[in-house]
C-alpha positions in Angstrom: 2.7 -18.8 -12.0 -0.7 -19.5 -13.8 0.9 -16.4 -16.2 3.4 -18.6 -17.4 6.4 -15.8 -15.8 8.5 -18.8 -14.8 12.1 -19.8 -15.0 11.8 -23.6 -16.1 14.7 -25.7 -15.4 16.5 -27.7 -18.4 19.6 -27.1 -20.3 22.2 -25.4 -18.6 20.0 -24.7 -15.2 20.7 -26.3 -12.3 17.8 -25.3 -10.6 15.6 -28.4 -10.2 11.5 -26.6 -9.8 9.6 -24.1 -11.8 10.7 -20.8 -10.2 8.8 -17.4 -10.6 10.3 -14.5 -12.1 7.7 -11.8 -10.5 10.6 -10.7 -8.2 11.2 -7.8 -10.2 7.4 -6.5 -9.7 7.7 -6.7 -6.4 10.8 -5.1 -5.7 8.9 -2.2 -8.2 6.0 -2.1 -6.1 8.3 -1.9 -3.0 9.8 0.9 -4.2 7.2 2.9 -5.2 5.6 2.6 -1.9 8.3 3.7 0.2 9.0 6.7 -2.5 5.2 7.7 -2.4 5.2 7.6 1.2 8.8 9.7 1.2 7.7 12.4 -0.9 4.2 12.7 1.0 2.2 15.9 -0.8 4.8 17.9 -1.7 3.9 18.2 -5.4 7.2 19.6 -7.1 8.7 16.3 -5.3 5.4 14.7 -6.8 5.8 15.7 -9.9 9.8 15.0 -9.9 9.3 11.2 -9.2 6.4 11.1 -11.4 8.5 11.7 -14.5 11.0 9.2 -13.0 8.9 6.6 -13.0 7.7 6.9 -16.1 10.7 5.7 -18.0 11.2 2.9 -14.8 7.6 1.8 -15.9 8.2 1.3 -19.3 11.1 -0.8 -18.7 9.3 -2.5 -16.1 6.9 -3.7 -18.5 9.1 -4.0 -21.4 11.1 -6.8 -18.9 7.8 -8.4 -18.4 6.9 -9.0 -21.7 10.5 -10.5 -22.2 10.1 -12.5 -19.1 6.9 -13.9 -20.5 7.3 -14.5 -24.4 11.2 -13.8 -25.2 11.7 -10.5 -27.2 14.1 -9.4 -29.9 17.2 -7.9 -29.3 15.7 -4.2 -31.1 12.8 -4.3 -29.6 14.5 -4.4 -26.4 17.3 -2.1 -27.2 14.3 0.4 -28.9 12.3 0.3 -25.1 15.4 1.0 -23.1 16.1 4.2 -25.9 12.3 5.4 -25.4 13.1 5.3 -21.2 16.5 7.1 -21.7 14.6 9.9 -23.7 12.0 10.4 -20.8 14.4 10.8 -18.6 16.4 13.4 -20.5 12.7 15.1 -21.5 12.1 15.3 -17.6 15.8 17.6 -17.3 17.9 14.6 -15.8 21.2 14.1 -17.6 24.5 14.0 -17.8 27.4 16.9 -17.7 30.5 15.3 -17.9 31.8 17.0 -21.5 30.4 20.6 -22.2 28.8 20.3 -24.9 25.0 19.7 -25.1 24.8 17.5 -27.8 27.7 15.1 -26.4 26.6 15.2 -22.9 22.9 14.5 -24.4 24.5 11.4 -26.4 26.4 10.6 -22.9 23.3 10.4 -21.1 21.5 7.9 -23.6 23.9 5.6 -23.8 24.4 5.5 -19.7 20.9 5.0 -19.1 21.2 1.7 -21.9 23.9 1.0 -20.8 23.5 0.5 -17.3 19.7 -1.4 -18.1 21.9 -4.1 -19.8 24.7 -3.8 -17.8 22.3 -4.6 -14.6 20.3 -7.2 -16.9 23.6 -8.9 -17.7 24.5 -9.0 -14.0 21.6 -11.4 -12.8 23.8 -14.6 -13.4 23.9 -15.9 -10.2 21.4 -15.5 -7.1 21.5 -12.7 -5.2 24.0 -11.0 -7.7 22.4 -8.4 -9.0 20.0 -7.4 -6.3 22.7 -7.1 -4.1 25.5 -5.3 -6.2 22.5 -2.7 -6.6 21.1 -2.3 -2.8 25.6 -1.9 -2.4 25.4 0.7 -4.8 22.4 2.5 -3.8 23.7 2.6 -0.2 26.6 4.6 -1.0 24.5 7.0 -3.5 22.2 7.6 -0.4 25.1 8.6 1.6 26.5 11.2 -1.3 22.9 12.8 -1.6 22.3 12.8 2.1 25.3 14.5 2.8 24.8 17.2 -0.2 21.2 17.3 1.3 19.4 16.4 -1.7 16.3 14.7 -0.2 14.6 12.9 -3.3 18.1 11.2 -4.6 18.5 10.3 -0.9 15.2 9.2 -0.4 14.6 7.0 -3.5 18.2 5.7 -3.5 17.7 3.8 0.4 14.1 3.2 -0.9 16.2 0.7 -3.8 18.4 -0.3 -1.5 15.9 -1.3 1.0 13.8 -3.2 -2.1 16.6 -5.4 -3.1 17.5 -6.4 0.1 13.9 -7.4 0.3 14.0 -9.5 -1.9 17.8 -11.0 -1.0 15.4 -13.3 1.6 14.0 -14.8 -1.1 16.7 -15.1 -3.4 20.4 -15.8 -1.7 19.6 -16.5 1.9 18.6 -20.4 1.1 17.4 -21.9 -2.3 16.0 -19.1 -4.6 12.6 -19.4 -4.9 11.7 -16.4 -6.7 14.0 -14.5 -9.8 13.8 -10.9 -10.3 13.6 -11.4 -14.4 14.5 -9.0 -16.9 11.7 -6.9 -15.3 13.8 -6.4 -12.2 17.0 -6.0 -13.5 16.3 -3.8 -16.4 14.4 -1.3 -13.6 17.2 -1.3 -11.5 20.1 -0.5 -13.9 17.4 1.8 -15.4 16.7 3.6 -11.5 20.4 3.4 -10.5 21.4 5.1 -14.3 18.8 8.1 -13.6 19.6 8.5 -10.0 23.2 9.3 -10.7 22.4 11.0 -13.6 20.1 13.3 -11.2 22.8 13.3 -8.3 24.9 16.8 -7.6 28.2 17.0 -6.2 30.3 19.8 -5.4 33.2 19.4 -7.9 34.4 19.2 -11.2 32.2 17.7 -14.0 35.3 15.1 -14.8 35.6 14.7 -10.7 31.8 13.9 -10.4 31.8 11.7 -13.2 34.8 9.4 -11.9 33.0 9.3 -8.9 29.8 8.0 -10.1 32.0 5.3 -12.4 33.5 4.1 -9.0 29.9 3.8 -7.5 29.0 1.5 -10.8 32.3 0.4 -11.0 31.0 -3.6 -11.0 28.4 -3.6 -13.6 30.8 -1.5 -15.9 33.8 -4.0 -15.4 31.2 -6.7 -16.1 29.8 -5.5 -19.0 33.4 -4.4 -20.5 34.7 -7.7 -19.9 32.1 -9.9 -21.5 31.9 -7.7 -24.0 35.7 -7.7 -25.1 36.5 -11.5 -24.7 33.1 -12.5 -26.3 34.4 -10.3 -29.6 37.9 -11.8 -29.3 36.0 -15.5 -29.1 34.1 -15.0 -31.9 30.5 -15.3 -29.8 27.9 -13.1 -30.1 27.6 -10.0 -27.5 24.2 -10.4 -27.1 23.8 -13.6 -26.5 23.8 -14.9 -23.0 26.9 -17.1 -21.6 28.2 -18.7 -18.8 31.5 -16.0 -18.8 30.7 -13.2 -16.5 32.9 -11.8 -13.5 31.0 -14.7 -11.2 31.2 -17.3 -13.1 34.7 -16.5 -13.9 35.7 -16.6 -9.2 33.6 -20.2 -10.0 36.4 -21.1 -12.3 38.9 -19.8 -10.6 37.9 -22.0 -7.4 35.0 -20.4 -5.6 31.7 -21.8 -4.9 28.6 -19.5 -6.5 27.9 -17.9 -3.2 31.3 -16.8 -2.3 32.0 -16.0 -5.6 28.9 -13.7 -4.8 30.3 -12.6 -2.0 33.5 -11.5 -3.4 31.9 -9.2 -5.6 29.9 -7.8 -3.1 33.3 -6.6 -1.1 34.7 -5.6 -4.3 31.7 -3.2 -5.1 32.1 -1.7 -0.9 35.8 -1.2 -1.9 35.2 0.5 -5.3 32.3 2.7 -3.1 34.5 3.3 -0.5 37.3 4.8 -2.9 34.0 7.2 -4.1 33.6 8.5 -0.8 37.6 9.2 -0.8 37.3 10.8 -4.1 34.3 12.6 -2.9 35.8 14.6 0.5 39.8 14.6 -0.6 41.2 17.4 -2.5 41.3 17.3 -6.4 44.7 15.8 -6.1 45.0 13.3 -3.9 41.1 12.6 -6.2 43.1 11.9 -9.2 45.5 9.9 -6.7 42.6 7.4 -5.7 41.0 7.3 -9.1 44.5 6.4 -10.3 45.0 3.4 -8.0 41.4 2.1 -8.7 42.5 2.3 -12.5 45.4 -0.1 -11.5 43.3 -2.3 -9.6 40.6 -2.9 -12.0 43.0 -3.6 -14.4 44.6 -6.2 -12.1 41.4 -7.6 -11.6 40.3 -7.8 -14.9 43.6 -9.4 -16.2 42.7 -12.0 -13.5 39.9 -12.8 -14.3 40.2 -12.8 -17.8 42.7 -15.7 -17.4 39.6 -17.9 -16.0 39.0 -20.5 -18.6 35.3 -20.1 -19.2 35.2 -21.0 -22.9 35.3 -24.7 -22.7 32.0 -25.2 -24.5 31.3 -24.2 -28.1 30.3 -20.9 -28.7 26.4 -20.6 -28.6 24.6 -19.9 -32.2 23.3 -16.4 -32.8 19.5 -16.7 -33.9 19.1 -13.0 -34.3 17.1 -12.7 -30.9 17.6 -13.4 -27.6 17.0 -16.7 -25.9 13.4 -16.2 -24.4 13.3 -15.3 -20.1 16.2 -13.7 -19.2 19.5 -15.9 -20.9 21.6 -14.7 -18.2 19.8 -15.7 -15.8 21.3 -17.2 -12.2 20.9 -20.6 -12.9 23.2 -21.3 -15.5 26.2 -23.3 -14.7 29.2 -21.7 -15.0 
């Protein structure tokens, strides 16, 4: 902690200590190890994770410095474009549309996307991790089963990593944080790992599947995002009004509200794995009902009265270490 990478209670935080936020460099160092060892000597693997972890690196870093000092909301948003395009340079996109430049566009905003939408998601402990390591799991299972070794291999390698680090975050008093360093490398791994992922149907069919895989951090983001507009408060800055705290509301405590999004993101995985071995029919079928049902959910929770407080001020940047971070009070 001599680096000053600390969360510091005060304010809205209900921690009571000085907590690190190095989580995220170890769950980073976790994974590479177990990817390194994976991929042994094979150098076209080599080479393949190499260019992978370049962009993961530069968000790594980029998260550090924000965990550290505070950064600006462009500066930020300019890092997680530089990692998209390293990405897209190493041949890993998207192919949802047909046409190159669209699907080029697609692919940027996914792998930004995702970075925030993972960054916004570490609001309560063992959140984030723990959506992710959910998610992972059922990517491992579609690239096992298409035998594509180095999806497989690095997506259990970040499943394996968060729930590392789910000892020292959920099970008992947190006493470590992943920071923005951890949660923009995971939204930035699961965003390329997807991207990179190969399944035997339709573009449109892949693509709904993938969604369902994500399907919590993209209902997250899309609800903050819409009822902070419609209340006047600014997107970027960081609020007490997520899907969590939103089950707190609503009459769960922080860890089952936790909980409850954990079996939510197993039930939007398990309708993948539907999608993923039915016919195109009865796909359309399943991506229909999990249309209705995030709809249900999000009318739900969008009922939860969150806004109680006055709206925080915008000062251009964001608040500095992580405003989201899991020890706000809902």
């Amino acid at each position: 902690m001599h680096l000053d990478i600390v969360d510091k209670p005060g304010g809205r935080k209900i921690h009571k200590i000085v907590t690190p936020y190095l989580g995220g460099l170890a769950i980073y160092a976790g994974f590479v190890a177990a990817v390194m060892l994976a991929v042994g000597s094979n150098p076209q693997l080599f080479q393949q994770t190499g260019s992978i972890l370049a962009g993961a690196t530069v968000l790594l870093f980029l998260g550090l410095w924000d965990d550290h000092s505070g950064m600006e909301p462009k500066v930020k948003l300019a890092g997680q474009f530089v990692a998209a395009l390293l990405a897209i340079l190493a041949g890993i996109q998207l192919r949802v549309i047909g046409v190159p430049a669209a699907d080029l566009l697609l692919s940027v905003l996914w792998v930004v996307g995702l970075s925030n939408a993972v960054n916004l998601l570490d609001n309560m402990d063992g959140l984030s991790s723990g959506l992710v390591a959910i998610a992972s799991a059922f990517l491992f299972g579609l690239a096992a089963a298409g035998g594509q070794f180095l999806v497989a291999s690095m997506a259990i390698a970040l499943a394996g990593a968060c729930i590392g680090f789910l000892r020292y975050n959920f099970i008992g008093p947190a006493s470590i944080f992943m920071g923005d360093a951890g949660s923009l490398f995971l939204g930035y791994m699961l965003a390329v790992l997807t991207m990179k992922l190969r399944l035997p149907h339709s573009d449109h069919v892949n693509f709904l599947i993938l969604m369902l895989v994500l399907a919590l951090p993209i209902l997250d983001t899309t609800l903050v995002t819409i009822h902070r507009t419609a209340n006047g408060r600014p997107v970027y800055v960081g609020g007490a009004d997520h899907c969590s705290h939103r089950l707190v509301a609503l009459g769960l405590s922080r860890k089952r509200a936790v909980l409850a999004l954990y079996l939510l993101s197993i039930g939007y995985g398990l309708l993948a794995v539907t999608v993923h071995v039915a016919s195109s029919q009865l796909a359309w079928l399943a991506g229909g009902v999990a249309a209705v049902g995030t709809l249900l959910v999000f009318v739900k929770l969008g009922s939860a009265a969150v806004y109680n407080r006055p709206a925080p001020l915008s000062s251009g940047k964001l608040p500095a270490a992580n405003p989201e971070r899991s020890s706000e009070l809902p």
